[in-house]
N, C-alpha and C positions, 0 to 999 in steps of 0.2 A: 319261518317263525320257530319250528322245533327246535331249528339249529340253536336259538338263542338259549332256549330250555336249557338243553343239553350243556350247553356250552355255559350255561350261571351254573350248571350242576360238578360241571369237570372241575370249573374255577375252586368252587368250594371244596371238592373232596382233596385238589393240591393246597388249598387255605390248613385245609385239615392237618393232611399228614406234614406241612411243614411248621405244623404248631409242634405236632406231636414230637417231632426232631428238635424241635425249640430252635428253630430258623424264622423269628417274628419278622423278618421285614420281607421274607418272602411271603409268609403267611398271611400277613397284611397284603401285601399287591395283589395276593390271589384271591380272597375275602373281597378286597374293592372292584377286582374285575369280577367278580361275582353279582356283586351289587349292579352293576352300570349292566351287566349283560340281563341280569334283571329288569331293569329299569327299561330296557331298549324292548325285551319281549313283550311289557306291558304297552310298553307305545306303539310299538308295533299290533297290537293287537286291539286296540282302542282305535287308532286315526291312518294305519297300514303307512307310517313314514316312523324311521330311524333317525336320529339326529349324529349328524357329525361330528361335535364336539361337544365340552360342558356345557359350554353357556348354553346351546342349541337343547341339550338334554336339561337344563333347569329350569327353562321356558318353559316348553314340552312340555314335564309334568307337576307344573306348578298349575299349567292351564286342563289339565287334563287326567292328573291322578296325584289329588293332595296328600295321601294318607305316604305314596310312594317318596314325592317331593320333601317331604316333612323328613325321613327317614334320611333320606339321603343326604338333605340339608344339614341336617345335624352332625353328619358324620365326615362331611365334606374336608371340614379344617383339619378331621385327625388325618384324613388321606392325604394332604396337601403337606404336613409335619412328618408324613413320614420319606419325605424326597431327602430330607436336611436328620433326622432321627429317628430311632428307633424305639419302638412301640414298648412300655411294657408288658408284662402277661396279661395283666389285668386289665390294659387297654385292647388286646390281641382279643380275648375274649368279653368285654363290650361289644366290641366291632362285629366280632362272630354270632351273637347274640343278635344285636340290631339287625343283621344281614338273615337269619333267621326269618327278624319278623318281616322283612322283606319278603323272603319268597311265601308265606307265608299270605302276605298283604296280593300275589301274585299268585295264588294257589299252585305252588309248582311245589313238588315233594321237596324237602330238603333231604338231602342223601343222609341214609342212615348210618351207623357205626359200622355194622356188617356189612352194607355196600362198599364202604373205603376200604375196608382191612380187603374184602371180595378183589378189589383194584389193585391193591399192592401183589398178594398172591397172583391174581392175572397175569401183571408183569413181571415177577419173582417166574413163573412157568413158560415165559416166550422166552427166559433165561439171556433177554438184553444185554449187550455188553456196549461199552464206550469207546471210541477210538481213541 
């Protein structure tokens, strides 16, 4: 179950830095698997089962965590719009917002500013290179 924590927390802090590069459609994929990795922690943690796909996850918690459902539901169609386009800024941060009140609605911390930048340095010092 931590795993999931962690892993809505990674999502967001790549959501983040690929804002801050103004790379929105990555930033968006990572912001929505933030969201769903949320969603899956909370279900997990309420009925101890994961769902395998959306529909499976919009049953879930529509029977079992409406405030989460509601959130999600809402933001559904900008995730599904962004397969075929690409998000403005202003959508980029709705999305990031809404995903906020998600972990939030999930008590998990959402990663602060000084934790991402803390990430980027991380990686900037294992001195990573690409083949």
């Amino acid at each position: 179950m931590e795993d999931l924590k962690e892993k809505a927390r990674n999502y967001f802090v790549l959501g983040m830095i690929a804002k801050v590069l103004g790379m929105r459609s990555e930033s968006a994929a990572n912001f929505f698997k933030s969201l769903f990795a949320v969603d899956d922690f909370v279900l997990y943690a309420l009925i101890k089962d994961k769902p395998s796909n959306h529909n499976e996850r919009f049953a879930m918690l529509k029977r079992n965590a409406p405030e989460l459902y509601n959130i999600t539901d809402r933001l559904f169609s900008t995730y599904r719009r962004t397969y075929t386009q690409e998000l403005s800024k202003e959508e980029i941060e709705l999305v990031k917002n809404r995903i906020v009140d998600a972990f939030k609605n999930a008590k998990i911390t959402t990663p602060t500013n000084e934790e991402i930048e803390g990430k980027l340095k991380e990686f900037a010092k294992k001195g990573k290179h690409f083949d």
